[in-house]
N, C-alpha and C positions, 0 to 999 in steps of 0.2 A: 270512390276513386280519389288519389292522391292530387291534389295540384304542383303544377309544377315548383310551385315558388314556396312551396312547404315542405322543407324536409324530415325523411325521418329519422329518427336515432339511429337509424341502420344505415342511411345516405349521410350525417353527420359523420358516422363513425369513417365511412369507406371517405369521405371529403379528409376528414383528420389525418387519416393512413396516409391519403395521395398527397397532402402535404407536407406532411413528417418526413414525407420520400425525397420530395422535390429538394427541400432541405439540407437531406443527408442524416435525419435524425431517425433513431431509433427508436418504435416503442415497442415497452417491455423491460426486462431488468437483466433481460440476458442475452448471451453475445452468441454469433450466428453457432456455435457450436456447443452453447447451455452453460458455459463455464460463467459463473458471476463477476463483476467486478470485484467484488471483495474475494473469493479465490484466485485471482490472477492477480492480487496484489498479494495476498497471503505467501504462493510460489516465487513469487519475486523477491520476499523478504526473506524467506527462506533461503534461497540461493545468495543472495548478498550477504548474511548472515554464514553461510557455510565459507563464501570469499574471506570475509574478513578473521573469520575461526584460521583458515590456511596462513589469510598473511601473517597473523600473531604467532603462529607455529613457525613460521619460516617457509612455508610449501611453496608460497608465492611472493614477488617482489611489490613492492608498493607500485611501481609502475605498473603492473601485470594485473593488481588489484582494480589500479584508476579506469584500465583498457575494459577489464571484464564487468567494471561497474557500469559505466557507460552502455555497456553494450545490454545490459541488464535493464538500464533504466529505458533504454531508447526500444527495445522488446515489449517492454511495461506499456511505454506511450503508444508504441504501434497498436497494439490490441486495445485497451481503450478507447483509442480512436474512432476503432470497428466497432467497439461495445456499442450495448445501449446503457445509459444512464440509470442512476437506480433513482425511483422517480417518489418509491414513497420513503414517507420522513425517518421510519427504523433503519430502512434500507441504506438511506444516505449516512446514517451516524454511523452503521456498521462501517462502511466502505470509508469514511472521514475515519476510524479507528483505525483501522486497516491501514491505508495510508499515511497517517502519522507513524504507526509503527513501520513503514519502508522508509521515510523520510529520519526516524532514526537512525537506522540502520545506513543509510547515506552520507549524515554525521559521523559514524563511525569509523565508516569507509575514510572517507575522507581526512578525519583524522589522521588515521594511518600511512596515507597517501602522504600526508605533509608530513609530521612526524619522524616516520620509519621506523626499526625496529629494534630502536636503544631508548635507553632512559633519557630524559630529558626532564631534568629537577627543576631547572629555570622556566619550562611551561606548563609542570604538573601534572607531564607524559611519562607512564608508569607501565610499557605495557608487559614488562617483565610480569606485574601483578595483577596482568587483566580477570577481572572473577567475571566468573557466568552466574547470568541472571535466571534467577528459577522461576521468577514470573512472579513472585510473591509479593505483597505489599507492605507498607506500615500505615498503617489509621492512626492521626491522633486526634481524640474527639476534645471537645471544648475541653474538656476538664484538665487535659493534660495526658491521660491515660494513651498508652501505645499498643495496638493488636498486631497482630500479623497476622495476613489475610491469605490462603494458601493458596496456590496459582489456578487458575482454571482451567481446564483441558477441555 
C-alpha cells in the first residue's frame, strides 16, 4: 500500500498536469487543434510574404500592406498564446528558425510600408529591382572558396 506522503510517477505526473493548468501552461508541443508552432508560424510567413509580393506589384497600398500586416501578426500572437510551447531543444530551434524567417518578412513589410513604391536612391530603396529569393545559399569556407547550396524543400 501506497503512503500518503509518497507519490507516484503517475500522482507526480497528474500533480504536474493540475499545475501546468492552474497556470495556463501547455503541455505537449502542440496546440488544441495539432497544428505546431512552427507551422502556424510557417502560414504566417507565407501569407506576409504573398502581402508584400502584392504591394511590390502594385495590388496593394502600403497602407493596406501595414493594416493586413498587423492583423497577420496579431492572428500569429493569438494562436501562440493558445499553443503549447515546443519544450524540446530541436523543437525550439525549429520554431526560433521559423520565426526569424516571419520576423524577416516583417522587415520587409515594413520597409515597404515606409518606403513605398518608387525608387529611392538616397536610401538604397530599389523596389523596381526586387529579386526573389530561391532559398539558396553561398558558403564560403576558410580558404576563400564560394559554393552555392540549393534550397531545401
Amino acid at each position: 500500500m501506497l503512503k500518503p506522503h509518497q507519490p507516484t510517477s503517475h500522482r507526480l505526473l497528474c500533480s504536474l498536469a493540475f499545475l501546468s493548468a492552474l497556470m495556463g501552461l501547455n503541455v505537449g508541443a502542440l496546440a488544441l487543434d495539432g497544428t505546431t508552432q512552427k507551422e502556424v508560424i510557417v502560414q504566417s510567413t507565407v501569407a506576409l510574404e504573398q502581402l508584400v509580393r502584392q504591394a511590390h506589384q502594385g495590388d496593394i497600398s502600403p497602407e493596406r500592406l501595414r493594416t493586413e500586416r498587423v492583423r497577420v501578426e496579431r492572428k500569429l500572437d493569438a494562436h501562440l498564446a493558445k499553443s503549447a510551447v515546443a519544450a524540446r531543444p530541436k523543437e525550439q530551434l525549429v520554431v526560433n528558425q521559423a520565426r526569424t524567417d516571419f520576423n524577416q518578412q516583417i522587415m520587409c513589410s515594413q520597409e515597404f510600408e515606409f518606403f513605398g513604391s518608387e525608387d529611392r536612391p538616397e536610401w538604397g530603396w530599389y523596389p523596381s529591382r526586387q529579386i526573389q529569393s530561391t532559398g539558396s545559399v553561398v558558403k564560403v569556407d576558410k580558404a576563400g572558396n564560394a559554393t552555392l547550396t540549393p534550397a531545401k524543400h
